[in-house]
C-alpha positions in Angstrom: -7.4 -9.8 2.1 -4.6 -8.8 -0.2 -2.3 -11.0 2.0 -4.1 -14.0 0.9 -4.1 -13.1 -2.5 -0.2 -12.6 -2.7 -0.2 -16.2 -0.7 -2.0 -17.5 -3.9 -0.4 -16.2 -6.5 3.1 -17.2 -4.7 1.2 -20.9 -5.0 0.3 -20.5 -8.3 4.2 -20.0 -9.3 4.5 -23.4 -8.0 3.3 -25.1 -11.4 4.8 -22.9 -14.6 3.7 -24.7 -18.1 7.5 -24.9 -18.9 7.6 -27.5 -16.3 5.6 -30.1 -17.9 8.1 -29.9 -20.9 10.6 -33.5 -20.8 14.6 -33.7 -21.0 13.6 -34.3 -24.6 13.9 -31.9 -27.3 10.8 -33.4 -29.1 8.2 -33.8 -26.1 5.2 -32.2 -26.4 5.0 -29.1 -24.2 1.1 -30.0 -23.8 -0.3 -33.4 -22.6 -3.5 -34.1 -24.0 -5.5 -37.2 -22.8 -9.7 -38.1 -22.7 -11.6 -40.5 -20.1 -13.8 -43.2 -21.7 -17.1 -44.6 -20.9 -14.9 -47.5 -19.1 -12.5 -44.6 -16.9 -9.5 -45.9 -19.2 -7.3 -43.3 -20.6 -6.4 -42.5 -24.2 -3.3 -40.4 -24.9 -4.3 -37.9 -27.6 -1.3 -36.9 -28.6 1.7 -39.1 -26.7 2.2 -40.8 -23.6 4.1 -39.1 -21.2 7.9 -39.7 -19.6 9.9 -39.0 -17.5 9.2 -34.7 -16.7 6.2 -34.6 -17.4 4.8 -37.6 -15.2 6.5 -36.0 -12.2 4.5 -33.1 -13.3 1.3 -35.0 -12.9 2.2 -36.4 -10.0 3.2 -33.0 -8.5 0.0 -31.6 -9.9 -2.3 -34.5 -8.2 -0.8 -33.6 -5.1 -1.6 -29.8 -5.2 -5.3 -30.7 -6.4 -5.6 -33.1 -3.5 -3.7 -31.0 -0.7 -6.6 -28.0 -1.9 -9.5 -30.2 -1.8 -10.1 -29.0 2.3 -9.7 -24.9 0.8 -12.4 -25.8 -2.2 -14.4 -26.8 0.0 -14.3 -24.5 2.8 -15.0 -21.5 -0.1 -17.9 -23.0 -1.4 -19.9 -22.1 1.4 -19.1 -18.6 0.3 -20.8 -19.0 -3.1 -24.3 -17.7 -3.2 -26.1 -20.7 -4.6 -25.8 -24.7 -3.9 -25.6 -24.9 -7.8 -22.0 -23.1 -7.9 -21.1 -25.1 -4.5 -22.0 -28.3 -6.3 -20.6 -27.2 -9.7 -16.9 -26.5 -8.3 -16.6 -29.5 -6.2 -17.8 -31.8 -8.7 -14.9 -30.2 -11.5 -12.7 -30.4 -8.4 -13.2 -34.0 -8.1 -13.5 -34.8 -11.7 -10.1 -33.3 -12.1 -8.5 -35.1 -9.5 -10.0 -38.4 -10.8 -8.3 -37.8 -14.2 -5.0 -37.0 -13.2 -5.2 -39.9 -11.3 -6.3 -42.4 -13.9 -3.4 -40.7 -16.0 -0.9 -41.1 -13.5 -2.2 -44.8 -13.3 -2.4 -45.3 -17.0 1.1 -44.7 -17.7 3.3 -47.8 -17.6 5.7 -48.4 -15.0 9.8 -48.4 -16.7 9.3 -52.1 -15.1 6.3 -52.8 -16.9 7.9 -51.3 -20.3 10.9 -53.7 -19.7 8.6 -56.8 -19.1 7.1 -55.7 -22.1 10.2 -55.6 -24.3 10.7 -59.2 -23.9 
């Protein structure tokens, strides 16, 4: 047992706050963003570049390369409510990193914009 907690505390190394920080001096190190009613995003405080979208992106992965382990412990837990509970944040998570990822304009898009 105290192999597989080394194993996920190796994993959790894999995604330091510092990363989500941009090549710019005055990026936010925190991205902040809500889902409507409609699923569309709104950026809170700024909408991301360059950095910190890879961070999403890198983040998105890990959440959906985990999905198969969250589920497999949930038939640990000792009630359906805390099964249910933990997939559903899993999920919902997943959902809004995606939508952010999605929400974020393309450097295409921005230039088609610009004219």
């Amino acid at each position: 047992d105290d192999e597989d907690e080394d194993d996920e505390d190796e994993d959790d190394d894999d995604f330091d706050d510092d990363d989500i920080d941009d090549d710019d001096d005055d990026s936010p190190a925190m991205l902040v963003w809500e889902v409507n009613e409609d699923k569309d995003i709104v950026w809170l405080e700024t909408t991301p570049t360059g950095g910190q979208i890879s961070w999403l992106k890198d983040h998105l992965k890990r959440l959906q390369d985990v999905r198969n382990a969250v589920a497999e412990r949930k038939r640990s837990l000792k009630t359906q409510y805390e099964a249910t509970a933990i997939m559903d944040y899993h999920r919902v998570l997943t959902e809004a990193f995606e939508l952010a990822i999605t929400s974020v304009p393309s450097s295409d898009q921005k230039e088609q914009e610009e004219l």
